[in-house]
Backbone atoms as SQL, in Angstrom:
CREATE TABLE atoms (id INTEGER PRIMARY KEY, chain TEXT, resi INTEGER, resn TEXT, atom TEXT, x REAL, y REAL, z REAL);
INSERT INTO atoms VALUES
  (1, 'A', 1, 'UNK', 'N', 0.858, -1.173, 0.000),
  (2, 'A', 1, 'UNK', 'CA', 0.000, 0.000, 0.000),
  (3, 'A', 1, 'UNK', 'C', 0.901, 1.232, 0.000),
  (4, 'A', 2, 'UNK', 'N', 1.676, 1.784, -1.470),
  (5, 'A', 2, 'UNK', 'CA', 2.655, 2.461, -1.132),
  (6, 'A', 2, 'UNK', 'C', 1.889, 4.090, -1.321),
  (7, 'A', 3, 'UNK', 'N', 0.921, 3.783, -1.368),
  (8, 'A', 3, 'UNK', 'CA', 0.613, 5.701, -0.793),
  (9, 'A', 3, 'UNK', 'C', 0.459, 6.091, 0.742),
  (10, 'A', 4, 'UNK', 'N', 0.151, 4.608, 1.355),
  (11, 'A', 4, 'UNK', 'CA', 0.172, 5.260, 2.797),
  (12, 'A', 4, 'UNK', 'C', 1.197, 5.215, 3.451),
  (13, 'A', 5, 'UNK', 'N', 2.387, 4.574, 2.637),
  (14, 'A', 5, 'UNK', 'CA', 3.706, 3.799, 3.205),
  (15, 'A', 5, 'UNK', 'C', 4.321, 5.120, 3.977),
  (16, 'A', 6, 'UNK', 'N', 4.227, 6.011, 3.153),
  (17, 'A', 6, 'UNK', 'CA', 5.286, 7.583, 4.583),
  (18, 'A', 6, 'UNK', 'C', 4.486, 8.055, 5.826),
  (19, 'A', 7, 'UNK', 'N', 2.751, 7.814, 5.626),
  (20, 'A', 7, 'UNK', 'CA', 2.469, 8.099, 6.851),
  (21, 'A', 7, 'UNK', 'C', 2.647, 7.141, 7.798),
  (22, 'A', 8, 'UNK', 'N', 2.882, 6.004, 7.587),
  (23, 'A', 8, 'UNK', 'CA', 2.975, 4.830, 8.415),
  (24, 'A', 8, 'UNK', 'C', 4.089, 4.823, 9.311),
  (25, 'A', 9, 'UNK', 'N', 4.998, 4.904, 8.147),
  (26, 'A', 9, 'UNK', 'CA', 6.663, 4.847, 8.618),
  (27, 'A', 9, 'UNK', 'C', 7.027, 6.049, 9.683),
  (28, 'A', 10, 'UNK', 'N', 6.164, 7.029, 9.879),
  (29, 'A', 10, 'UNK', 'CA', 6.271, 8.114, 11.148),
  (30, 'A', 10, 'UNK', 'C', 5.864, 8.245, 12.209),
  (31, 'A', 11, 'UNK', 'N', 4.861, 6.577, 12.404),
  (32, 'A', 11, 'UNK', 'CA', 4.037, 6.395, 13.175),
  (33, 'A', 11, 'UNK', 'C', 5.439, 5.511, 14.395),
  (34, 'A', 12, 'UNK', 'N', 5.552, 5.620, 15.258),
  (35, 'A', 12, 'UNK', 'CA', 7.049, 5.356, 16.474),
  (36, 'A', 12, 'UNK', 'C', 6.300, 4.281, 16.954),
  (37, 'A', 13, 'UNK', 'N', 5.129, 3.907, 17.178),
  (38, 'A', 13, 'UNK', 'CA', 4.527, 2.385, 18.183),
  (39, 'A', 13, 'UNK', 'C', 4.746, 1.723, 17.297),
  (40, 'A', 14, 'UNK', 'N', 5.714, 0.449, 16.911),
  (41, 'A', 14, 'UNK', 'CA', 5.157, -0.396, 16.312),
  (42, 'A', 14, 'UNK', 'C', 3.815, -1.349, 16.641),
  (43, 'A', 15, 'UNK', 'N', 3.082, -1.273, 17.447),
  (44, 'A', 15, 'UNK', 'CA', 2.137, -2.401, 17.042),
  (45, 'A', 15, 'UNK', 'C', 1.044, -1.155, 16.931),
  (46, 'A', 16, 'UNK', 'N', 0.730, -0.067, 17.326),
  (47, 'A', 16, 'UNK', 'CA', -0.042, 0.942, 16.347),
  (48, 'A', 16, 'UNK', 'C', 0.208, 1.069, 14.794),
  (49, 'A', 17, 'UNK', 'N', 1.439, 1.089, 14.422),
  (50, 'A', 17, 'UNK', 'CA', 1.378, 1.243, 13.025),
  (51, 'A', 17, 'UNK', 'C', 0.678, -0.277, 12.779),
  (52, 'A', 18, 'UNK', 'N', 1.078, -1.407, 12.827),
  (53, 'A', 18, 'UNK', 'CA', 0.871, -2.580, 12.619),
  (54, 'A', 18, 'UNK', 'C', -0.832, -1.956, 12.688),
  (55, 'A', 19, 'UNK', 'N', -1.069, -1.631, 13.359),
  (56, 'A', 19, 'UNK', 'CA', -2.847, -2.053, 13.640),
  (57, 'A', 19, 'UNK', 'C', -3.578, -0.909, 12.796),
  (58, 'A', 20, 'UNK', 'N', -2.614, 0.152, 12.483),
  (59, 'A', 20, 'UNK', 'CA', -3.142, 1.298, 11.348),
  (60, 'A', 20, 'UNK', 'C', -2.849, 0.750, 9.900),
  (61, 'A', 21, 'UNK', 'N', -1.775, -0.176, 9.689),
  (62, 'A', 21, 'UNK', 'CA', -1.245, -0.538, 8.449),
  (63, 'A', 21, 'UNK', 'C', -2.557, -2.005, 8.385),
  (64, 'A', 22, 'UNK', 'N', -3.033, -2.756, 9.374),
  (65, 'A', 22, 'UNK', 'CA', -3.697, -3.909, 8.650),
  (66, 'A', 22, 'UNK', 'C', -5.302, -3.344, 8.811),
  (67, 'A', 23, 'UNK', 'N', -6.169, -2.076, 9.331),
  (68, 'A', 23, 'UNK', 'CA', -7.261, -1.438, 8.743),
  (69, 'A', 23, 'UNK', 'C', -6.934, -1.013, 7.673),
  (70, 'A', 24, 'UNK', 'N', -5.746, 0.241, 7.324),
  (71, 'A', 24, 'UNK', 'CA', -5.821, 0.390, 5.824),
  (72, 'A', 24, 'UNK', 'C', -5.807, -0.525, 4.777),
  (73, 'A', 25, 'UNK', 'N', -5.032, -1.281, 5.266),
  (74, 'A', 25, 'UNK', 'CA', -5.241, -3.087, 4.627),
  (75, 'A', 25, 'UNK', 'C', -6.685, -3.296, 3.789),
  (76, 'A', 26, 'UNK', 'N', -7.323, -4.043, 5.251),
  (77, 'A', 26, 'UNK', 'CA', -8.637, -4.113, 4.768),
  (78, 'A', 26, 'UNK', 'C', -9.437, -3.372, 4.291),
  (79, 'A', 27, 'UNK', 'N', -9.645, -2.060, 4.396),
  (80, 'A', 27, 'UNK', 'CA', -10.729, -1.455, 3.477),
  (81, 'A', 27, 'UNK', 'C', -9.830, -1.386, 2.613),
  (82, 'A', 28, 'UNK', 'N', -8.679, -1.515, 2.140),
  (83, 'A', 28, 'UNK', 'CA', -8.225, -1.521, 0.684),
  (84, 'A', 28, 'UNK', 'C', -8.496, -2.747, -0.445),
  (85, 'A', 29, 'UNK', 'N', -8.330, -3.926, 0.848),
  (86, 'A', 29, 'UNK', 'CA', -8.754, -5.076, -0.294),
  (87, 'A', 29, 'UNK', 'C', -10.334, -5.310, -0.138),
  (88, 'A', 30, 'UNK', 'N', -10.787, -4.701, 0.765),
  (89, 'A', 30, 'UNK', 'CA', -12.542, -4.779, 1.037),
  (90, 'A', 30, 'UNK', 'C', -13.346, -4.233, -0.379),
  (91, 'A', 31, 'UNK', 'N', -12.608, -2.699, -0.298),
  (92, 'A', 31, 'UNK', 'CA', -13.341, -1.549, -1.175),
  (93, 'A', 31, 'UNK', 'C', -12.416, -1.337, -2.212),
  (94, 'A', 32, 'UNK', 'N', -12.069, -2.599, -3.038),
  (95, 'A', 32, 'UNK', 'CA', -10.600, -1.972, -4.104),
  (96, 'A', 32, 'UNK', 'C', -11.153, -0.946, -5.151),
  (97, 'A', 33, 'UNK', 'N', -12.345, -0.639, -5.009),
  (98, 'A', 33, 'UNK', 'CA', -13.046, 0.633, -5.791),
  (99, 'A', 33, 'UNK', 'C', -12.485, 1.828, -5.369),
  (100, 'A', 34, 'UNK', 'N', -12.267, 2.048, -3.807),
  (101, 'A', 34, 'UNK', 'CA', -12.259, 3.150, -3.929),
  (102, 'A', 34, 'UNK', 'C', -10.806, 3.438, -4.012),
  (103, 'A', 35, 'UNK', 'N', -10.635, 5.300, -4.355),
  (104, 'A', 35, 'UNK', 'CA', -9.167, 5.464, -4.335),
  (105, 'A', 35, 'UNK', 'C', -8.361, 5.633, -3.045),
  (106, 'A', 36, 'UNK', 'N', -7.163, 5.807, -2.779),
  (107, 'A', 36, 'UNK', 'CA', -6.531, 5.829, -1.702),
  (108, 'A', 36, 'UNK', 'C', -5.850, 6.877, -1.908),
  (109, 'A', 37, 'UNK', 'N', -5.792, 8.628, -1.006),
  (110, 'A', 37, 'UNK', 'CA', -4.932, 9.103, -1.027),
  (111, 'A', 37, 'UNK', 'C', -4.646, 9.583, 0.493),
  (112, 'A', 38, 'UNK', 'N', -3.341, 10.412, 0.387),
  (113, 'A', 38, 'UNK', 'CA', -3.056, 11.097, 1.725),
  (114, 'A', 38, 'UNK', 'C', -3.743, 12.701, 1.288),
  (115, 'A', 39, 'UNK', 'N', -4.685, 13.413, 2.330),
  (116, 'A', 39, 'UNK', 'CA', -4.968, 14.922, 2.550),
  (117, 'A', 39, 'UNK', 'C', -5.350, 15.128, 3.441),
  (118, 'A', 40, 'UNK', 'N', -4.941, 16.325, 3.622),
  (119, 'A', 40, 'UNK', 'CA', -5.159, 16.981, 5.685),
  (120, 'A', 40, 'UNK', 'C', -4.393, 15.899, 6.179),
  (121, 'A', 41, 'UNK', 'N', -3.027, 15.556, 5.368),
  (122, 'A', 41, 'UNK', 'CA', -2.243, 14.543, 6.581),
  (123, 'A', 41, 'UNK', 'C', -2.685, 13.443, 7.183),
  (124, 'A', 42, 'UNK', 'N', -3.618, 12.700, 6.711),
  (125, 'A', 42, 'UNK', 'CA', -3.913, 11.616, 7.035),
  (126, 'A', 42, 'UNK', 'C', -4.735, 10.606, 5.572),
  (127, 'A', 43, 'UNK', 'N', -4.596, 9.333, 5.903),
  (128, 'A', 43, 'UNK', 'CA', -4.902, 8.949, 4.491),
  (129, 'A', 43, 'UNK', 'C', -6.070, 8.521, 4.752),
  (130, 'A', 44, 'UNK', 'N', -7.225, 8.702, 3.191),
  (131, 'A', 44, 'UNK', 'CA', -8.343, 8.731, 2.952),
  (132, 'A', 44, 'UNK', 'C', -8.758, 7.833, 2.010),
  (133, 'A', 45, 'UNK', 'N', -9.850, 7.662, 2.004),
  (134, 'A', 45, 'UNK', 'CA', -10.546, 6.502, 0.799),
  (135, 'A', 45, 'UNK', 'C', -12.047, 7.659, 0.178),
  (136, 'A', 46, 'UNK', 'N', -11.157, 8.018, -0.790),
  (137, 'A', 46, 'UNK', 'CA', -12.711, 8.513, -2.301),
  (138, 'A', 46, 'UNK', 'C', -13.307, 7.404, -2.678),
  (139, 'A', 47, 'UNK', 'N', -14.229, 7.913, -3.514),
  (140, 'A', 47, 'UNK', 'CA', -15.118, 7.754, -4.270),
  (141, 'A', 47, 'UNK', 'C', -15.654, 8.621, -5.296),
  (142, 'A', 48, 'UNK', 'N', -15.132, 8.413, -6.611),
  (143, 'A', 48, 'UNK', 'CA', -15.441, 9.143, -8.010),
  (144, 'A', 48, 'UNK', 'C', -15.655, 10.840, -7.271),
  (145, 'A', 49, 'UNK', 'N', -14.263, 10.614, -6.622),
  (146, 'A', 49, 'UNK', 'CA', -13.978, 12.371, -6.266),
  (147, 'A', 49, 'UNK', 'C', -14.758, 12.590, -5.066),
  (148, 'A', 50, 'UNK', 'N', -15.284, 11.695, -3.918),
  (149, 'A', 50, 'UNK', 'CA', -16.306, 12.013, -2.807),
  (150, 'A', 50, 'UNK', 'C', -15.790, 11.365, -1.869),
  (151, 'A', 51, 'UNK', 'N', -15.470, 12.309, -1.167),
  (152, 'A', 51, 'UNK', 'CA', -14.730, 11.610, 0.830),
  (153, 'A', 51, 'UNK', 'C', -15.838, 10.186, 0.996),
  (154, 'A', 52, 'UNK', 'N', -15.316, 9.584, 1.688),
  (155, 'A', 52, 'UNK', 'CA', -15.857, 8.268, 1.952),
  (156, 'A', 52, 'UNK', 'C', -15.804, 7.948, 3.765),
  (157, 'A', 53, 'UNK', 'N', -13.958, 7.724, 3.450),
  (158, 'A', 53, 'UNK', 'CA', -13.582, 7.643, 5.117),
  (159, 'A', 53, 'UNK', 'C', -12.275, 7.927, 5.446),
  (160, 'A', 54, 'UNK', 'N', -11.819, 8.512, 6.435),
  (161, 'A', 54, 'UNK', 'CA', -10.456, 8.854, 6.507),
  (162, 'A', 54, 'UNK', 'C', -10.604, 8.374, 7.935),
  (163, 'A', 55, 'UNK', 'N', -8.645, 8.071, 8.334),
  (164, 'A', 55, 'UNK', 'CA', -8.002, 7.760, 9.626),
  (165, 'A', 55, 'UNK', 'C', -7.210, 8.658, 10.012),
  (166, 'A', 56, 'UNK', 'N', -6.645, 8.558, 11.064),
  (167, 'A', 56, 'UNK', 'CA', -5.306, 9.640, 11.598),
  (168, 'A', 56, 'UNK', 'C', -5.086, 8.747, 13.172),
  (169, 'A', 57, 'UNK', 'N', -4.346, 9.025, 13.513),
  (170, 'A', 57, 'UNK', 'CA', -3.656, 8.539, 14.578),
  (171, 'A', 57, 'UNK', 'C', -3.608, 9.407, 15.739),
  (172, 'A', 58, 'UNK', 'N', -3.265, 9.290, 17.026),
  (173, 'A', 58, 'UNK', 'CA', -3.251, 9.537, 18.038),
  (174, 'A', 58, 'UNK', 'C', -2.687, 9.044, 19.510),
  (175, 'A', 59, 'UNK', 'N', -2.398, 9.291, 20.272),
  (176, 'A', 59, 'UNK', 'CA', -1.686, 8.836, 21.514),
  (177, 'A', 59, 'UNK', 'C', -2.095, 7.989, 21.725),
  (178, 'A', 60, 'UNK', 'N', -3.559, 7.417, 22.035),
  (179, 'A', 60, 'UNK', 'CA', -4.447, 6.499, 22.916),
  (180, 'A', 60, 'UNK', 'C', -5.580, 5.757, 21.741),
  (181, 'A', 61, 'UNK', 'N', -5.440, 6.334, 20.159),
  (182, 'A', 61, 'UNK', 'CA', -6.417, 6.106, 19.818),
  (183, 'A', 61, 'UNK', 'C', -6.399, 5.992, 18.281),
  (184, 'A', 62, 'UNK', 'N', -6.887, 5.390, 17.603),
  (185, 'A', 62, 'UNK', 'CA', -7.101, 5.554, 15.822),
  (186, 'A', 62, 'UNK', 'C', -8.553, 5.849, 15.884),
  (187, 'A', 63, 'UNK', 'N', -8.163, 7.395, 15.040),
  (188, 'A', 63, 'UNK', 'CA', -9.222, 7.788, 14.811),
  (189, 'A', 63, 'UNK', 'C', -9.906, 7.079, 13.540),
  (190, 'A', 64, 'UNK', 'N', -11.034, 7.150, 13.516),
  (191, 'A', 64, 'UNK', 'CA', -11.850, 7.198, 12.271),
  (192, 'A', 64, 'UNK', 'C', -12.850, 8.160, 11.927),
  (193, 'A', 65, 'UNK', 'N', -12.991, 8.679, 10.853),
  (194, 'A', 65, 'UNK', 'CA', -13.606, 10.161, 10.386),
  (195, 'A', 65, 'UNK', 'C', -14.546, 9.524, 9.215),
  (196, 'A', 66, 'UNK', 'N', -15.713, 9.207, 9.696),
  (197, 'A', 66, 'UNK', 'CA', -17.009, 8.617, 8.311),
  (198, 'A', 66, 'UNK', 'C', -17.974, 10.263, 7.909),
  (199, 'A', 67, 'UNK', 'N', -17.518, 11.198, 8.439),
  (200, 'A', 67, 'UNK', 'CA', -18.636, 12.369, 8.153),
  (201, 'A', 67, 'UNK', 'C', -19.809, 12.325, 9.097),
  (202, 'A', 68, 'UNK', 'N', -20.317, 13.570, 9.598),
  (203, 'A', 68, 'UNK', 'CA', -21.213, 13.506, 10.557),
  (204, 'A', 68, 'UNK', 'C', -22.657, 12.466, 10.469),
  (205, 'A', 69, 'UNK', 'N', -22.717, 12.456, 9.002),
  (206, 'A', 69, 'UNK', 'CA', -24.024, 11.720, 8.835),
  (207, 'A', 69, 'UNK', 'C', -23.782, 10.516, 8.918),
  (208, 'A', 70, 'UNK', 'N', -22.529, 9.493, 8.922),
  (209, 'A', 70, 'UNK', 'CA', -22.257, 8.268, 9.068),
  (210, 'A', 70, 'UNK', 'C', -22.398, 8.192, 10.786),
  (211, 'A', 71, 'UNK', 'N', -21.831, 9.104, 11.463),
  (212, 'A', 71, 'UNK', 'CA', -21.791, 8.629, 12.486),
  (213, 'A', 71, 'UNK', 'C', -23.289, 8.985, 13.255),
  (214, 'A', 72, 'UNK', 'N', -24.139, 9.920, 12.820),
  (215, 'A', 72, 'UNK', 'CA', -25.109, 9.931, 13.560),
  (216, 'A', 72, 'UNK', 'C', -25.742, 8.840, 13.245),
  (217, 'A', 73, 'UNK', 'N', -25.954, 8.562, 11.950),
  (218, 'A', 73, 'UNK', 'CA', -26.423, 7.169, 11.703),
  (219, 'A', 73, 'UNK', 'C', -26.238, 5.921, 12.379),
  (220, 'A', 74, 'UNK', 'N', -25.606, 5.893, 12.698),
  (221, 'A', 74, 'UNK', 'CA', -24.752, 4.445, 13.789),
  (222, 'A', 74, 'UNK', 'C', -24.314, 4.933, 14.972),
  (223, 'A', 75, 'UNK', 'N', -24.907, 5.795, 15.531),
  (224, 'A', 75, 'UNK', 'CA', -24.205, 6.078, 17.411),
  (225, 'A', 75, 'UNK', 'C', -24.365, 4.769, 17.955),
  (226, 'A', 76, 'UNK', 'N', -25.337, 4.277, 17.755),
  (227, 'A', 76, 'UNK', 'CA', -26.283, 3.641, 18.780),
  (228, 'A', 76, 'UNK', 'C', -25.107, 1.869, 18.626),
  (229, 'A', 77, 'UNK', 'N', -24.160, 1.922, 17.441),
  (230, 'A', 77, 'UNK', 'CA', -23.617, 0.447, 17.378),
  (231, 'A', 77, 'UNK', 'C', -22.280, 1.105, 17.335),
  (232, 'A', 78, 'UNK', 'N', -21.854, 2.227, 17.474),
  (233, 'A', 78, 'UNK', 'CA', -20.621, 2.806, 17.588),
  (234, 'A', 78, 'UNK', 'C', -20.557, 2.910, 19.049),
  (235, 'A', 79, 'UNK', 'N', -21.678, 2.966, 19.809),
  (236, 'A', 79, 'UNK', 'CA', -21.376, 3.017, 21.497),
  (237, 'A', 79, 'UNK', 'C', -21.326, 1.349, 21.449),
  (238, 'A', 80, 'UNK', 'N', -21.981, 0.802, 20.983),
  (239, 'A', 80, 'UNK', 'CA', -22.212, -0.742, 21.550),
  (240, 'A', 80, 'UNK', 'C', -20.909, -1.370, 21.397),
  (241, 'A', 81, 'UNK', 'N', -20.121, -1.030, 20.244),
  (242, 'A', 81, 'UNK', 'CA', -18.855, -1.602, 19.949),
  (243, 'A', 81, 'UNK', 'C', -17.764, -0.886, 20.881),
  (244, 'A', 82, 'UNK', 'N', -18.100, 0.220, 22.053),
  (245, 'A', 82, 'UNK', 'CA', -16.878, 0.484, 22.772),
  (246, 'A', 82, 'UNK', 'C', -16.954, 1.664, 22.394),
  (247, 'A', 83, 'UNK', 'N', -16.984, 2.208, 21.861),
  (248, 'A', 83, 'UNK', 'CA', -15.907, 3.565, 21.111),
  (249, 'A', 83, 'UNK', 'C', -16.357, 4.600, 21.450),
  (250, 'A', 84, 'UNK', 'N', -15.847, 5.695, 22.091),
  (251, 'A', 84, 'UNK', 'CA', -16.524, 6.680, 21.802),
  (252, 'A', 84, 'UNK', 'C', -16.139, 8.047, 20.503),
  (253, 'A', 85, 'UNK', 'N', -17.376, 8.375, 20.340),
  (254, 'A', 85, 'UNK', 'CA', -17.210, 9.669, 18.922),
  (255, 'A', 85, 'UNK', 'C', -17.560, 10.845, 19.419),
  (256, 'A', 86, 'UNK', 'N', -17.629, 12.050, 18.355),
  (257, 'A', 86, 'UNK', 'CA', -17.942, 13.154, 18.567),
  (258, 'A', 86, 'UNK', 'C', -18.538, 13.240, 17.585),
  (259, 'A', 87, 'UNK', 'N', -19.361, 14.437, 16.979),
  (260, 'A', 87, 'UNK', 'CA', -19.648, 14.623, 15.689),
  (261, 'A', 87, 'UNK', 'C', -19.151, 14.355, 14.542),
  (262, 'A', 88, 'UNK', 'N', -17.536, 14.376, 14.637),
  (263, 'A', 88, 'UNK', 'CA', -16.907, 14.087, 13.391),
  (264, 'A', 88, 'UNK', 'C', -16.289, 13.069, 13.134),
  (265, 'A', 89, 'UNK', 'N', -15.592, 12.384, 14.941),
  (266, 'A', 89, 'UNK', 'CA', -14.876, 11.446, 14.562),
  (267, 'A', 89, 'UNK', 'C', -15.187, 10.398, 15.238),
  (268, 'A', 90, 'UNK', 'N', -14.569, 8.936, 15.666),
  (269, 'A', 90, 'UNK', 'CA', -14.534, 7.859, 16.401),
  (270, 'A', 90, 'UNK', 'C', -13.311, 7.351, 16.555),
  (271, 'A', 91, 'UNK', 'N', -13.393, 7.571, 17.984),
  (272, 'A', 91, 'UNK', 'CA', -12.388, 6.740, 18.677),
  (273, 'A', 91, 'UNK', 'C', -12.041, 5.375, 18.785),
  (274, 'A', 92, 'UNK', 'N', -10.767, 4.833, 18.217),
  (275, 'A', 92, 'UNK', 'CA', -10.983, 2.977, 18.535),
  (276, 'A', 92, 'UNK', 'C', -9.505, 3.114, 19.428),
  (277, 'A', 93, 'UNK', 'N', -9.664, 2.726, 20.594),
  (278, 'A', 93, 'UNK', 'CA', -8.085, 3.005, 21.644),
  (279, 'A', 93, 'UNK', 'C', -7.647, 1.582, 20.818),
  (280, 'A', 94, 'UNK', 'N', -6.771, 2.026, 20.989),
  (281, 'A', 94, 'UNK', 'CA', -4.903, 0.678, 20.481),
  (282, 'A', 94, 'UNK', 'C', -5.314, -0.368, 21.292),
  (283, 'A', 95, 'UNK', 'N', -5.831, -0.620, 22.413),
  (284, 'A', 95, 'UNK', 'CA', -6.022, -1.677, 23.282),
  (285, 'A', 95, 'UNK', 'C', -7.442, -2.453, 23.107),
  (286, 'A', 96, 'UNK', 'N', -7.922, -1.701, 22.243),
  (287, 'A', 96, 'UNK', 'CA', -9.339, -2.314, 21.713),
  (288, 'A', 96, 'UNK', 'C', -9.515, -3.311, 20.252),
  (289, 'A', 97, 'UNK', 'N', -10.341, -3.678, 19.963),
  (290, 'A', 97, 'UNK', 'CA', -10.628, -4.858, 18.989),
  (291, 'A', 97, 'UNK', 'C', -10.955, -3.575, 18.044),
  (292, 'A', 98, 'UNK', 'N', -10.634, -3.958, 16.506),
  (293, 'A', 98, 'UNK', 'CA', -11.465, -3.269, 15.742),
  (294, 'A', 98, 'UNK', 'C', -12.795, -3.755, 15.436),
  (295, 'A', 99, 'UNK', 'N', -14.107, -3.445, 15.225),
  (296, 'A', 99, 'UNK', 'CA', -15.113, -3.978, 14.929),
  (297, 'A', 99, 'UNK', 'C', -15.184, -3.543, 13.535),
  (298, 'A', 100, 'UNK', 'N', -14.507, -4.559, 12.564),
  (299, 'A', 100, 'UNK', 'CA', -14.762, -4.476, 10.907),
  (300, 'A', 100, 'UNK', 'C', -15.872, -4.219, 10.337),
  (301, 'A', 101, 'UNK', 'N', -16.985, -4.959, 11.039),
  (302, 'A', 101, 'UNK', 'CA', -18.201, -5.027, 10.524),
  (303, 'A', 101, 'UNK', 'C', -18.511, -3.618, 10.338),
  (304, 'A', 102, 'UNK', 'N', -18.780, -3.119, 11.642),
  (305, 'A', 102, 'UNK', 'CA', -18.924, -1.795, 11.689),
  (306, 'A', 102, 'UNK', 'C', -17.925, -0.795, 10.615),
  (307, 'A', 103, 'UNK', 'N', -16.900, -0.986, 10.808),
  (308, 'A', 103, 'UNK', 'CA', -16.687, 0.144, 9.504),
  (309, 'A', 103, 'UNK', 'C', -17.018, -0.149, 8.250),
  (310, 'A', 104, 'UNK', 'N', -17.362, -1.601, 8.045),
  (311, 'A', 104, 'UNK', 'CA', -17.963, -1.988, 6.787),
  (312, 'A', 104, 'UNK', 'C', -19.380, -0.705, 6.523),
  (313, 'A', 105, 'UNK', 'N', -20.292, -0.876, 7.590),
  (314, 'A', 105, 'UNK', 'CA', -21.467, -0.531, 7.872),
  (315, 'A', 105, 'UNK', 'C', -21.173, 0.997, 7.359),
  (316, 'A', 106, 'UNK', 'N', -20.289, 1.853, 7.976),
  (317, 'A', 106, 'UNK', 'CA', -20.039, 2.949, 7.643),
  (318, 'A', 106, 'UNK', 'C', -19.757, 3.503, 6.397),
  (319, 'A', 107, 'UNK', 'N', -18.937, 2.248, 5.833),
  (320, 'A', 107, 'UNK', 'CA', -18.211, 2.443, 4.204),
  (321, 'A', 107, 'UNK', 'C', -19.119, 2.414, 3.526),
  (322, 'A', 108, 'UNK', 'N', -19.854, 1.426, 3.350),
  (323, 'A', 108, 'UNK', 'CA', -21.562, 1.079, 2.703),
  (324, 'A', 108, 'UNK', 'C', -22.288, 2.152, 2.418),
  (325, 'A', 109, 'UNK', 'N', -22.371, 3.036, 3.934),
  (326, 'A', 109, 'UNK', 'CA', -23.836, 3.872, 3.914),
  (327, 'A', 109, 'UNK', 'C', -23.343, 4.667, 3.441),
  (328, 'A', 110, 'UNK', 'N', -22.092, 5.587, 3.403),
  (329, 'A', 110, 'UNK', 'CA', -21.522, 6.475, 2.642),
  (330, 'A', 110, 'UNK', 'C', -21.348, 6.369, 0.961),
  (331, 'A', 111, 'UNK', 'N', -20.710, 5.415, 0.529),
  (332, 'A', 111, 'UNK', 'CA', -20.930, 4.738, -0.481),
  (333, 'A', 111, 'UNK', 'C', -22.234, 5.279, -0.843),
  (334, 'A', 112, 'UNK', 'N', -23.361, 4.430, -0.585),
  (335, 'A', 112, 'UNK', 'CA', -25.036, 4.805, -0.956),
  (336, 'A', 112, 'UNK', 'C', -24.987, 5.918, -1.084),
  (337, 'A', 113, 'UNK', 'N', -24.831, 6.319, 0.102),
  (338, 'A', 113, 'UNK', 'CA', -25.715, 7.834, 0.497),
  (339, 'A', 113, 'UNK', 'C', -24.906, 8.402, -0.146),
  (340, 'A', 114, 'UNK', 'N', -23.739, 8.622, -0.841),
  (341, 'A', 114, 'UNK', 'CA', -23.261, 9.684, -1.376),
  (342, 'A', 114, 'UNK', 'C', -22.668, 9.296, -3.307),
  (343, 'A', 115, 'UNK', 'N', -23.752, 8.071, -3.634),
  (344, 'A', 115, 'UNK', 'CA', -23.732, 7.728, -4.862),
  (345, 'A', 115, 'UNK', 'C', -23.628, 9.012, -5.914),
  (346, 'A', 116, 'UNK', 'N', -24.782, 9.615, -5.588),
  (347, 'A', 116, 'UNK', 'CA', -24.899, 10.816, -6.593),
  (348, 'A', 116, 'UNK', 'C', -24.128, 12.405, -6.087),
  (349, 'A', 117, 'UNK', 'N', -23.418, 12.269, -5.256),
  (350, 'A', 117, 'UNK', 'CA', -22.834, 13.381, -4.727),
  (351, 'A', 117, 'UNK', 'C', -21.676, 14.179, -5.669),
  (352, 'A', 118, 'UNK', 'N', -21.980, 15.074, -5.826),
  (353, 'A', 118, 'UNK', 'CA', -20.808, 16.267, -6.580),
  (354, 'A', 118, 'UNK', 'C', -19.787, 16.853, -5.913),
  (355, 'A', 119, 'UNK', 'N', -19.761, 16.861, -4.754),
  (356, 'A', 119, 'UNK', 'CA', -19.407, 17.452, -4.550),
  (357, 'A', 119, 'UNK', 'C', -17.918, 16.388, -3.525),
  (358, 'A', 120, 'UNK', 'N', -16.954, 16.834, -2.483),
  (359, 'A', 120, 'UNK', 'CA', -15.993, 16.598, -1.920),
  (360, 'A', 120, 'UNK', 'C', -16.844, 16.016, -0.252),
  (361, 'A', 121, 'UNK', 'N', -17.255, 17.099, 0.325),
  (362, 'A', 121, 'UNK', 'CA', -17.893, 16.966, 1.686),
  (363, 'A', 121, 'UNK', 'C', -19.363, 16.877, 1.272),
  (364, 'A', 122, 'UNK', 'N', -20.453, 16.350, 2.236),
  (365, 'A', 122, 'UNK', 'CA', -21.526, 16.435, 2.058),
  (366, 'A', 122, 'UNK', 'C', -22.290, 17.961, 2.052),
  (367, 'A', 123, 'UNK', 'N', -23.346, 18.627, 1.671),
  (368, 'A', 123, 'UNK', 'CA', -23.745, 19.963, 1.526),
  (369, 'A', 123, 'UNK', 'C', -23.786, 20.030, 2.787),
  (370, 'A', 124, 'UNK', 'N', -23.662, 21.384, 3.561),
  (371, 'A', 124, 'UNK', 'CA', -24.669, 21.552, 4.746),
  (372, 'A', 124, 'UNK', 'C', -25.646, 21.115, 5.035),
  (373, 'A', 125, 'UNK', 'N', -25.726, 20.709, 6.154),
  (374, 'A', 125, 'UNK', 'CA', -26.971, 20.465, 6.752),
  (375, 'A', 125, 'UNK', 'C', -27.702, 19.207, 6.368),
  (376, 'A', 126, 'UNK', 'N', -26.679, 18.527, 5.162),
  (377, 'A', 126, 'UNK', 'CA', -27.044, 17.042, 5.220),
  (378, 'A', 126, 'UNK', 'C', -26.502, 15.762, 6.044),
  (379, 'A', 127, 'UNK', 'N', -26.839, 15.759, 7.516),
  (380, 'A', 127, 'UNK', 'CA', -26.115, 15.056, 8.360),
  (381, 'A', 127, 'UNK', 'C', -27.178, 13.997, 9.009);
């Protein structure tokens, strides 16, 4: 996966990178549709030019960033799986399981929901 290969390599935990390098993994061989780049410093997965899902890293935590409307959509199995979010993002701590399914769930509804989208971010106020 050599577009995410420099953000990886700056990551100092090895078994965080390990656990950031085998999610980017899987939604890469999950979703080989979508594209893979690095912006805003962390690497992302498009769709025919439309944010999908992005990661970034942290002390205690891998973030995940599905857009406000993914996550309001799923609070209710984003608390059940552990994690806590905010409006924008979700927390999975390094010491926790990833729940695949669930970001499957996320990749999906974005996917759908943003089939016909023009644009980069969703419009206002579509959350």
């Amino acid at each position: 996966m050599t577009v995410f290969s420099a953000y990886l390599a700056r990551m100092e935990v090895p078994s965080q990178q390990a656990r950031a390098q085998a999610v980017l993994d899987w939604v890469a061989t999950t979703y080989p549709a979508l594209e893979r780049r690095i912006a805003w410093n962390q690497p992302m997965f498009t769709d025919h030019g439309t944010f999908i899902i992005a990661f970034s890293t942290a002390k205690n935590h891998l973030a995940v960033a599905p857009e406000a409307a993914a996550i309001a959509r799923f609070s209710s199995q984003i608390a059940e799986a552990g994690y806590q979010h905010t409006k924008l993002l979700i927390r999975i701590p390094w010491n926790a399981e990833v729940d695949f399914s669930l970001l499957g769930q996320l990749i999906d509804f974005n996917i759908a929901d943003k089939a016909d989208c023009a644009t980069f971010w969703r419009k206002a106020g579509k959350a």
